[in-house]
C-alpha positions as CSV (number, residue, x, y, z in Angstrom):
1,X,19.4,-33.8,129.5
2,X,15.9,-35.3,131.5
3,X,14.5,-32.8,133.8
4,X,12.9,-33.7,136.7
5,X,9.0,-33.5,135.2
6,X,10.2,-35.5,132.9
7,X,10.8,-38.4,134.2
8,X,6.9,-39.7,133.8
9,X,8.0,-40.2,129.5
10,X,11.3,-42.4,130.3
11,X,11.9,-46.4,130.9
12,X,12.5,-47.6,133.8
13,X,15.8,-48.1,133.5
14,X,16.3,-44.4,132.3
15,X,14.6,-43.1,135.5
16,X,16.6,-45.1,137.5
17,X,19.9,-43.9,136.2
18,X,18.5,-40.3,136.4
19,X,17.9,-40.6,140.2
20,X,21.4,-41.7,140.4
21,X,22.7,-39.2,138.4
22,X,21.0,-36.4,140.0
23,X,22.0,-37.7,144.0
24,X,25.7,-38.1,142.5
25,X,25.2,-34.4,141.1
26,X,24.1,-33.0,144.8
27,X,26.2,-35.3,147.1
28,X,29.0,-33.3,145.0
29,X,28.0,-30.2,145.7
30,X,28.3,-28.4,149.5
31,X,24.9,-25.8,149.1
32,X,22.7,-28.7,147.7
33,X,23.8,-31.8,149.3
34,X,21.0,-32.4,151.1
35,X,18.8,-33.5,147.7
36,X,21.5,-36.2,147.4
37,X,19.7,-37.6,150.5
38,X,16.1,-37.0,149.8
39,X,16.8,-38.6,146.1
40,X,18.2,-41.3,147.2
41,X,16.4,-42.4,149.8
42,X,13.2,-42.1,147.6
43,X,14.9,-43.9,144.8
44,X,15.9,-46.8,147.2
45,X,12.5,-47.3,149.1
46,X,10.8,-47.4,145.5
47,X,12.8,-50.1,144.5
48,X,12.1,-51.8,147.3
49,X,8.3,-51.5,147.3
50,X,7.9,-51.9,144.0
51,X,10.4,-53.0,141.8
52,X,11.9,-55.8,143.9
53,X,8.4,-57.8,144.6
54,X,7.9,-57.8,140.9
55,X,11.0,-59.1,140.4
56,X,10.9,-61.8,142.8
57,X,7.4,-62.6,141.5
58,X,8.9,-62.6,137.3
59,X,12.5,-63.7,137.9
60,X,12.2,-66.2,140.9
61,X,15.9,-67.4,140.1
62,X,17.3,-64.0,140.9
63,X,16.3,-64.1,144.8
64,X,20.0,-64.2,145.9
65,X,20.8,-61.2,143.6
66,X,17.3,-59.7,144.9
67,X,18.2,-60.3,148.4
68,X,22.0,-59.2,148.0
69,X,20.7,-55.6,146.4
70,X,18.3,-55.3,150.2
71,X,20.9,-55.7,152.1
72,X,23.3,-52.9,149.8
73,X,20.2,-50.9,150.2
74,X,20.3,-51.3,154.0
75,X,24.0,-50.0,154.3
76,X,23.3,-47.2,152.0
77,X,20.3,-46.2,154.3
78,X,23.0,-46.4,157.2
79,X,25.7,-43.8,155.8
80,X,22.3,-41.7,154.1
81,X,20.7,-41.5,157.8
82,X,24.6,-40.2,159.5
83,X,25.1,-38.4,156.9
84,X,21.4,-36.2,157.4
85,X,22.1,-36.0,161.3
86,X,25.7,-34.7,160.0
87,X,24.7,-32.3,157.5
88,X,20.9,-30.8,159.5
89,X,23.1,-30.5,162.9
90,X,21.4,-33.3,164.6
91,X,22.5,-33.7,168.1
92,X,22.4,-37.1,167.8
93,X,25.0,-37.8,165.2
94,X,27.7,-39.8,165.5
95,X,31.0,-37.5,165.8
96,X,31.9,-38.7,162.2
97,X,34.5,-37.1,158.9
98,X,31.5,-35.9,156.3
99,X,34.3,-36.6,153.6
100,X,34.7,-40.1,154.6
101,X,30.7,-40.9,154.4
102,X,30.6,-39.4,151.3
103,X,32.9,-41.3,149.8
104,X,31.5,-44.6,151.4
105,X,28.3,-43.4,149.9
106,X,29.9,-43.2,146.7
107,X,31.4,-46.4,146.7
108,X,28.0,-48.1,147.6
109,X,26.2,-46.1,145.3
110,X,28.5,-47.2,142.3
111,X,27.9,-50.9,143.0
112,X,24.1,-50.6,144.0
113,X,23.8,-49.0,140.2
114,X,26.0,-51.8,138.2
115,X,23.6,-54.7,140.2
116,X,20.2,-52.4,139.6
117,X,21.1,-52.2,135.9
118,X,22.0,-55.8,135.5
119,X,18.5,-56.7,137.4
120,X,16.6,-54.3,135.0
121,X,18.2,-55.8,131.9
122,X,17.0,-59.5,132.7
123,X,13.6,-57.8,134.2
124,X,13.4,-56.5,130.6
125,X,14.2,-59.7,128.8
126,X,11.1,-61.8,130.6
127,X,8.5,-59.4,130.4
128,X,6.0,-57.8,127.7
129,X,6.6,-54.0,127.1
130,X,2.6,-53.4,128.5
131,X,4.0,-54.6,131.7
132,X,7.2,-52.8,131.7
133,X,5.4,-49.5,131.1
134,X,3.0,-50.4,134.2
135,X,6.0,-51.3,136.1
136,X,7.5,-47.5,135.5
137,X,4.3,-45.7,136.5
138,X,4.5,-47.2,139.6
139,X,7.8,-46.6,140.2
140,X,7.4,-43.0,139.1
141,X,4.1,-42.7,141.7
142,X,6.5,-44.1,144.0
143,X,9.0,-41.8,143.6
144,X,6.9,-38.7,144.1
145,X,4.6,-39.8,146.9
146,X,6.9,-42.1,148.8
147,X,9.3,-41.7,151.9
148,X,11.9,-38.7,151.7
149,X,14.5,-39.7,154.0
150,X,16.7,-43.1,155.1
151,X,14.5,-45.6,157.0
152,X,17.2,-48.1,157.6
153,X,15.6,-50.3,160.0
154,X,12.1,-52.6,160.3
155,X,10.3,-54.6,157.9
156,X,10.0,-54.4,154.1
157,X,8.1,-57.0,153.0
158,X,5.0,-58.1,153.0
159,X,1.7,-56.7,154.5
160,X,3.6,-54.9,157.7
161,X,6.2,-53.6,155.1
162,X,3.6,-52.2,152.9
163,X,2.2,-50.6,156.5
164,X,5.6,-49.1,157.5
165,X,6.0,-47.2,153.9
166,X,3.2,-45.5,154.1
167,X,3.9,-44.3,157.5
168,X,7.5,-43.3,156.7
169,X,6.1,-41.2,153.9
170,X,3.3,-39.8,155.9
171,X,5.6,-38.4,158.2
172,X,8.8,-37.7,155.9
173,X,6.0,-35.4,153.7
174,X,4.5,-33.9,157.4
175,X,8.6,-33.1,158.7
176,X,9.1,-31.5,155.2
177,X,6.9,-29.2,155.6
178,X,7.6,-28.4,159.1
179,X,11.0,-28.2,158.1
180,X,10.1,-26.1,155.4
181,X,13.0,-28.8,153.4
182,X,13.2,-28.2,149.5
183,X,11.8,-31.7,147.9
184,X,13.6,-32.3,144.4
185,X,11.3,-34.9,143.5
186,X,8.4,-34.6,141.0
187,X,5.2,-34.5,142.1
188,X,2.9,-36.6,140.3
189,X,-1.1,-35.2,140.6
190,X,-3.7,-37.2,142.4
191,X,-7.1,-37.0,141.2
192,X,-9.5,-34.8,144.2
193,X,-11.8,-37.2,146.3
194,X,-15.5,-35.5,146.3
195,X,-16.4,-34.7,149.5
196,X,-18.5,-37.1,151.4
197,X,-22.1,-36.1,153.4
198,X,-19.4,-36.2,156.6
199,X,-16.7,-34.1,155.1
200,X,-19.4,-31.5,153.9
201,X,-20.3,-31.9,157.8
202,X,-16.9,-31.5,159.1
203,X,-16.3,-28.7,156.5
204,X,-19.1,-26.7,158.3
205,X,-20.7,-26.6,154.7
206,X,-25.1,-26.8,154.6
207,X,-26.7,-29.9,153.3
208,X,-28.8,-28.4,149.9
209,X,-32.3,-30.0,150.0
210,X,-33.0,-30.8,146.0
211,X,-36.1,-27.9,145.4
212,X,-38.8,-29.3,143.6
213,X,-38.9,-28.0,140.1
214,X,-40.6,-24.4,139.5
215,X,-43.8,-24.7,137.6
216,X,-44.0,-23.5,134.3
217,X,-45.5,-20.1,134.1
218,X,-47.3,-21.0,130.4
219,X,-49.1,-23.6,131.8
220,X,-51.7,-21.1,133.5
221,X,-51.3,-18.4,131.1
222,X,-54.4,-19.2,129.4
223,X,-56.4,-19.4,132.9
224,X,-58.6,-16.9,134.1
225,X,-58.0,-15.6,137.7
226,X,-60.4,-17.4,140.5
227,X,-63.8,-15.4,141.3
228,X,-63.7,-13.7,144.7
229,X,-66.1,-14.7,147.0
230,X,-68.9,-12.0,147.9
């Protein structure tokens, strides 16, 4: 069994299937259902922002597959959204049967996976295994620094795209914490960024003038004290 910090050591196509497996383990379960929609909905924009552009970019004939799995991901992003308003008591959501999401979700879920693999298979075939591991790292940094919830609507492509993910994972991370809302996900670490002169500043912490070096105390051990004047 793969646990969730160990998702950095697997292929690609063993993390994906892991992500599904895990939201399929939570969407069954009443006290934890909720993870279903924060794994998924991290899963799904990770593909998006970084799988999918490499595969356009290394299997060019696969953009009607490529642009088929979008829009799958866009109707799963639908059901994932009503089904958080649902489940968090949103007063907002649609008066709708929990069950019957669920099961839509299911249904969508089970042919999102069977076109994901099929992609991942030929993705495999057509590049080196150097690339392939880049490719999972950046899935996996994806994964634990992207969005947490459905963003079913605006742009994913291209330089606005790019702009609107890291804003929906700027604020999913902010609302998580406000929310105080248990995140599944593995966090992977970020190396610290030294402070700056202006964050020492901001910090309220005092700018340390280099001291010129002490003089060494042999180097007038052998001198005789000056003569006072009379």
């Amino acid at each position: 069994m793969t646990h969730a910090n160990d998702l950095h050591h697997v292929p690609l196509v063993g993390t994906t299937a892991a992500a599904h497996k895990r939201a399929r383990t939570a969407l069954a379960s009443h006290v934890s259902r909720m993870d279903a929609v924060v794994w998924l909905s991290a899963h799904l924009t990770a593909m998006e922002h970084v799988v999918y552009p490499f595969a356009s970019v290394n299997l060019p004939e696969e953009r009607a597959d490529l642009d088929k799995q979008r829009r799958l991901t866009r109707r799963m992003q639908r059901v994932l959204r009503s089904l958080e308003q649902l489940w968090a008591g949103d007063a907002l959501a649609r008066s709708d049967s929990s069950d019957r999401l669920r099961d839509q979700l299911s249904l969508l879920m089970a042919e999102h996976e069977e076109l994901e693999d099929a992609l991942l298979d030929r993705l495999s075939a057509n590049i080196t295994d150097e690339a392939g591991m880049a490719l999972a790292e950046r899935y996996d940094r994806a994964i634990g620094h992207g969005p947490t919830r459905p963003h079913p609507y605006g742009p994913r492509q291209g330089k606005l795209g790019r702009l609107i993910y890291a804003f929906d994972a700027a604020r999913d991370h902010i609302l998580d914490v406000l929310d105080s809302r248990h995140v599944p996900l593995p966090r992977t670490p970020q190396p610290p960024r030294p402070v700056g002169r202006w964050g020492r500043y901001l910090l309220g912490r005092a700018e340390f003038v280099d001291q010129p070096p002490a003089e060494d105390s042999t180097q007038h051990s052998n001198q005789s004290p000056p003569r006072r004047q009379r």
